[in-house]
C-alpha positions in Angstrom: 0.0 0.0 0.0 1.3 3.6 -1.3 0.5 7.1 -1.5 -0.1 7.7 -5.2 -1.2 11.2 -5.3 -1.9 13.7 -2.7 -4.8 16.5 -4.1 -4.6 20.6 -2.1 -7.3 22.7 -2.0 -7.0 26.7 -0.9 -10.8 27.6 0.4 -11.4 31.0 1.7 -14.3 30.7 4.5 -16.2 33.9 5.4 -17.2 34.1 8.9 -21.2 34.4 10.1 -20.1 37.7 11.8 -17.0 39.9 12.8 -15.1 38.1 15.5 -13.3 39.8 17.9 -10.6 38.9 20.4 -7.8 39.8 22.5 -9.2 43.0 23.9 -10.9 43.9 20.6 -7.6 44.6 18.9 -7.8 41.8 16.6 -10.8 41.2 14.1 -11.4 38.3 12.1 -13.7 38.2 9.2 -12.5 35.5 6.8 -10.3 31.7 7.3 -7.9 30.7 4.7 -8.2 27.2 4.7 -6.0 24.4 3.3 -7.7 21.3 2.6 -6.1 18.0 1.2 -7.1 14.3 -0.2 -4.0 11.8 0.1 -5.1 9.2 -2.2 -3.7 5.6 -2.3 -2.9 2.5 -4.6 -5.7 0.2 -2.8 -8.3 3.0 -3.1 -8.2 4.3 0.3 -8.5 8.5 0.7 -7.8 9.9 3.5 -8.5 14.0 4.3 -7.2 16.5 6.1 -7.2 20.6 7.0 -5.0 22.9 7.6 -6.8 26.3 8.7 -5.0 29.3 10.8 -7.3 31.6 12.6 -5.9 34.3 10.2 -2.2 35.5 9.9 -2.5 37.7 13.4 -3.0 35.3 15.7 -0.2 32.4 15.8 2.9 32.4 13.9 0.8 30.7 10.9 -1.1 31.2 8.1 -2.5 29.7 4.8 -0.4 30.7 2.4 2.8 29.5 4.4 1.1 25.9 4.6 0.4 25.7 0.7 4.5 26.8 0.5 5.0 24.2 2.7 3.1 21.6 0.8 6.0 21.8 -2.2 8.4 20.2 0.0 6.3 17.9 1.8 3.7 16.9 -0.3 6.4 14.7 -3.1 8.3 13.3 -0.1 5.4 11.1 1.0 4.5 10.3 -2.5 5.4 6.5 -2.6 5.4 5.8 1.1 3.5 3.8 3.1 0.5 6.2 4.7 0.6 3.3 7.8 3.8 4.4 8.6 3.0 7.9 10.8 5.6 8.2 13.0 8.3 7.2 10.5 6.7 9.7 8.3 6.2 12.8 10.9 10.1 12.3 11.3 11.0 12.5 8.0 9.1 15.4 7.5 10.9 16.8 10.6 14.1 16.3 8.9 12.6 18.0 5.5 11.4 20.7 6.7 12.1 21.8 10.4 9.8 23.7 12.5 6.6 25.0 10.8 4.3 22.4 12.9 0.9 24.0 11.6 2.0 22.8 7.7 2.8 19.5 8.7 -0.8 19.0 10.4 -3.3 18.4 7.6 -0.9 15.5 6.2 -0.5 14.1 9.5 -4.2 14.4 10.1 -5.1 12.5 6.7 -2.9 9.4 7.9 -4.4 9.1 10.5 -8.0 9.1 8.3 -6.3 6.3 6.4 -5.5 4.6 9.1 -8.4 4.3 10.9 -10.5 3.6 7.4 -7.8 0.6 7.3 -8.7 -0.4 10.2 -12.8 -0.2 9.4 -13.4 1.9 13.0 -13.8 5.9 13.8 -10.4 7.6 14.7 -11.4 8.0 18.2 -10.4 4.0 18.6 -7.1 4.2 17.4 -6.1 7.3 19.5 -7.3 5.5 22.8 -11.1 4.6 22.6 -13.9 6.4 23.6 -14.4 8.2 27.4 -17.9 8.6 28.1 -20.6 9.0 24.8 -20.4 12.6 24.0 -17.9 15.2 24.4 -19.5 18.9 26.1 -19.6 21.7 23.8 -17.8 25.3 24.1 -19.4 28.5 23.1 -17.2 31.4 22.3 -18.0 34.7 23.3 -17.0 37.4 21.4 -15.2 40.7 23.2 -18.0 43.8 23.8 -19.2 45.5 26.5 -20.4 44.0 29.8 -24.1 43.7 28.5 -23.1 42.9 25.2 -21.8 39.7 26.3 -24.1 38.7 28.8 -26.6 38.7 25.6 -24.3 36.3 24.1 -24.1 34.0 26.9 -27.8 34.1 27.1 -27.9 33.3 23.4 -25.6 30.3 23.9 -27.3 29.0 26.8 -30.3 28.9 24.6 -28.9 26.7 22.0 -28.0 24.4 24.6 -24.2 25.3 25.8 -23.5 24.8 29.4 -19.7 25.7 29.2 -19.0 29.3 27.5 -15.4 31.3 27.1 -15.6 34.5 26.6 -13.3 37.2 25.3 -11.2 39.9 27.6 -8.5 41.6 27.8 -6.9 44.9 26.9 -5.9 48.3 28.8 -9.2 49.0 30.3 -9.0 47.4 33.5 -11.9 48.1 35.1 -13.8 47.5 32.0 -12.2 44.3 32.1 -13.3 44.1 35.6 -16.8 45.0 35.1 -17.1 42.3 32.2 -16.0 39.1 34.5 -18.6 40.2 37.8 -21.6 41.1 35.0 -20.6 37.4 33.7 -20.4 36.2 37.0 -23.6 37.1 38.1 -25.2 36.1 34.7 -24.0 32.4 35.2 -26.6 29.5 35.8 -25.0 27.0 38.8 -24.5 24.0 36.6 -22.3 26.1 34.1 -18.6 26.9 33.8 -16.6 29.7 32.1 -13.1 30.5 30.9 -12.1 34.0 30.4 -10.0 34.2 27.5 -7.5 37.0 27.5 -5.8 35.8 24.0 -2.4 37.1 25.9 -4.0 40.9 25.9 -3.0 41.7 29.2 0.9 42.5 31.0 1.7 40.5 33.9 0.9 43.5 36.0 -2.7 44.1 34.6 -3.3 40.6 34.8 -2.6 40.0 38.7 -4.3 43.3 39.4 -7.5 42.0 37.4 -7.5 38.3 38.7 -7.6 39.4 42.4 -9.8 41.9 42.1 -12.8 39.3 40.9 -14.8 36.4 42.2 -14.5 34.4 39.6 -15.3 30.5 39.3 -13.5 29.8 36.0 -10.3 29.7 34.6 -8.5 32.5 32.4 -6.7 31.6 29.9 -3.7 32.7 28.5 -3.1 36.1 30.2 -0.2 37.5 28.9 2.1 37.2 26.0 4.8 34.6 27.4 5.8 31.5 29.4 7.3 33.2 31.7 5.3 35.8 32.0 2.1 33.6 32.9 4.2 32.1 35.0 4.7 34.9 37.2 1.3 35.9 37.3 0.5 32.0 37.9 2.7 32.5 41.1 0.8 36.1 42.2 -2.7 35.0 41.6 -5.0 32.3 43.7 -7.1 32.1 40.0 -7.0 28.9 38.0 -5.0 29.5 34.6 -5.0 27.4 31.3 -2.6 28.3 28.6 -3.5 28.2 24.8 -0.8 30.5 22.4 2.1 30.2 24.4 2.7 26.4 23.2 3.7 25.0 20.3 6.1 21.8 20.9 6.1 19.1 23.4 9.0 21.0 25.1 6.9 24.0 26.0 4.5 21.6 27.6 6.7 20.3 30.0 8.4 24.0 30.5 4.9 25.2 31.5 4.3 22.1 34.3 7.7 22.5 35.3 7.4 25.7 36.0 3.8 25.4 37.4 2.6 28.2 35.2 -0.5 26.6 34.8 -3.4 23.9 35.8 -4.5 22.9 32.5 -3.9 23.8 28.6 -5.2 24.2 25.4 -4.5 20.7 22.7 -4.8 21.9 19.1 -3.8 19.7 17.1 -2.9 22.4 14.3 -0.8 24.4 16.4 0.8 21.2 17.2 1.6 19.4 14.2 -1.3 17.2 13.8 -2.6 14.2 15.3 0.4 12.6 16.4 1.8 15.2 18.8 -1.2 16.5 20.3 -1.9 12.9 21.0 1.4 12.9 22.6 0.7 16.1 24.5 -2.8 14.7 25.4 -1.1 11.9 27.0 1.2 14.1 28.8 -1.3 16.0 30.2 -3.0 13.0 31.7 0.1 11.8 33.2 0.6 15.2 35.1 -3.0 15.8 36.2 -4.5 18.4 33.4 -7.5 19.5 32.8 -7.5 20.0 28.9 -9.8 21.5 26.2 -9.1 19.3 23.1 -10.4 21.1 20.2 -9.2 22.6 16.8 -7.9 26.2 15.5 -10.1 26.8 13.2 -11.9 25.1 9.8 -14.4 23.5 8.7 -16.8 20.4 9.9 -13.1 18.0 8.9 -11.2 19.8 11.1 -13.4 20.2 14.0 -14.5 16.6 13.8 -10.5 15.3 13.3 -10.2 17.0 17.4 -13.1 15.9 18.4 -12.2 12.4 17.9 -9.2 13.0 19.9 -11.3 14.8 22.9 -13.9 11.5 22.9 -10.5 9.3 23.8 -9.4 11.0 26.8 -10.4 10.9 30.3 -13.5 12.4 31.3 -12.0 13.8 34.4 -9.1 15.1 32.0 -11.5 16.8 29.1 -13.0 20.2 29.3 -15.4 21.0 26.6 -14.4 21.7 22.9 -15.1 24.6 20.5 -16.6 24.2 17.2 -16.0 26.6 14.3 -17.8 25.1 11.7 -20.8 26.8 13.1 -19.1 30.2 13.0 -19.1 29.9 8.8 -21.5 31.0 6.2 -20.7 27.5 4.5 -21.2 23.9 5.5 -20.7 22.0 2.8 -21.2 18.8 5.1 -24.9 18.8 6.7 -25.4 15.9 8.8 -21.6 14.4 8.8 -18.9 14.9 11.6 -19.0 16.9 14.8 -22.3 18.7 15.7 -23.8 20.8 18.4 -26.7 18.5 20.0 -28.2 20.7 23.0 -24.4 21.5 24.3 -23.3 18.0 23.5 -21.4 16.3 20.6 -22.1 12.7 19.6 -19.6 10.7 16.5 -21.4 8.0 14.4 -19.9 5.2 14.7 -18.4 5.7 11.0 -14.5 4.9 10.0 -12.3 7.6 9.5 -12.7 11.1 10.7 -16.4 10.5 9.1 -16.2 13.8 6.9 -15.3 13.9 3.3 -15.6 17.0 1.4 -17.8 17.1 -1.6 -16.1 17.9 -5.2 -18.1 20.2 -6.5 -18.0 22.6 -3.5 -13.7 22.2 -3.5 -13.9 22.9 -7.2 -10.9 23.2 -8.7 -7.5 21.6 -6.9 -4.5 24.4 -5.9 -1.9 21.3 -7.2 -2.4 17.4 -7.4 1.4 16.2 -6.6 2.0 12.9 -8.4 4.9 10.4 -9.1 
């Protein structure tokens, strides 16, 4: 069994509405999305997605994964798809760094492998915890009544766990967002406060003692270390999301107790393969995790979602979904969905998504022998 041809897509996905975060200073209004069809000599496809939340956000973006794809993309032409790890090193060796290029490959093995093996993707990276996996909202930055309308919004559609967007210079604003929140908040649900690294270390320990807050807040400031200092001035619970990109930064962060939990996306991490190995990691040492994707569409979600359905229930927060965030969904009815706060896989192999033809159009490049 070979790879015979691997197909690339370049999808531009317009967002429902304007999404702010970080304090309001970035805005988001369109994805650029990189989706890809490995195809091989017994007939087997596997897919995968590569999709930034725009160039401002990470050290990633589209174009850089489509650049990406002309060195990657011929060496696993001819290779076995079964052989992952093997693979992941080699491209290691071809092209070092640049994790969030090397994820939609990564993920497509992995949908190969699991339709070789005739189960969903969630057995093969541990087995299903529990039936369903809890269901994040994402609230976007405004002002205090703003987002209380949004949580009241999401709680309609059935989301008990929300995160919502702060940060910035305005502490008291900042202030005045968390206690309306606070108060707004029905007893059986939770909430992160996600600062998207908006805030420096000082206006972070000045904001997180001066609330009553009975959720986390997530990546505070900028840096490593710089969470880590507030982590050691502040009594609040603190997950961290932008800050880490390799394994090595995982263990930095729990060595250095900068935090209680983290954020496992696996393109931010390379694919499958490492954030499984973070995942893992973060059982061992006692995490709490949200397992979810960066952005995309239904594939992409779906791909993390299997992931989050294998580990521990005591271990797995609730995931975000962005495919409901999109104009398009070219996939009604397949992959992840939004059930009353909960999402439920089919027992189907694979990721259970495959995009349709006629709404990719025309491939980017087809790379061949």
């Amino acid at each position: 069994m070979k790879i015979t041809a691997i197909a690339i897509w370049q999808k531009d996905l317009p967002l429902r509405e304007p999404y702010w975060l970080s304090g309001g200073r970035l805005k988001f209004e369109t994805l650029d999305s990189t989706i890809l069809r490995i195809e091989c000599s017994d007939g087997t496809i596997g897919w995968g997605e590569g999709c930034p939340w725009g160039h401002t956000y990470l050290p990633a973006f589209g174009g850089g994964i489509r650049a990406a794809m002309e060195l990657l993309a011929p060496l696993l032409i001819g290779q076995d798809p079964r052989d992952i790890d093997r693979l992941n090193r080699q491209m290691d060796i071809q092209l070092p760094g640049h994790p969030y290029a090397k994820a939609p490959l990564d993920i497509a093995l992995w949908d190969i492998a699991a339709k070789q093996a005739r189960a969903p993707l969630y057995k093969l990276l541990g087995g299903a915890e529990g039936d369903a996996v809890d269901v994040n909202s994402s609230i976007s930055t405004g002002t205090p009544q703003q987002m209380v309308a949004l949580i009241e919004a999401a709680r309609a559609r059935g989301y008990r766990t929300h995160s919502a967007k702060v940060g910035g210079s305005d502490t008291a604003l900042d202030i005045s967002r968390i206690d309306a929140i606070e108060a707004a908040l029905k007893p059986d649900e939770k909430i992160t406060y996600d600062v998207n690294r908006a805030w420096l270390p000082a206006v972070a320990i000045e904001v997180m003692n001066s609330v009553s807050a009975n959720g986390w807040f997530e990546q505070p400031c900028q840096t490593l270390d710089q969470c880590a200092h507030v982590a050691a001035n502040t009594r609040q619970l603190i997950m961290l999301d932008e800050c880490l990109h390799s394994f090595q930064d995982h263990l930095d962060a729990w060595k250095r107790g900068a935090c209680q939990g983290v954020k496992v996306k696996p393109n931010r991490l390379g694919g499958l393969t490492r954030a499984r190995q973070v995942r893992d990691f973060g059982i061992s040492v006692g995490w709490q995790m949200h397992v979810e994707e960066l952005g995309g569409t239904v594939l992409s979600d779906t791909a993390a979602i299997h992931l989050a359905l294998s580990t521990p229930e005591e271990n797995r927060l609730a995931s975000w979904l962005c495919h409901p965030h999109l104009i398009d969904d070219y996939a009604l009815g397949q992959g992840a969905r939004n059930d009353n706060g909960r999402i439920t896989l089919l027992d189907k192999a694979g990721i259970g998504v495959e995009p349709p033809e006629d709404w990719l159009g025309k491939p980017w490049k087809i790379f061949t022998p």
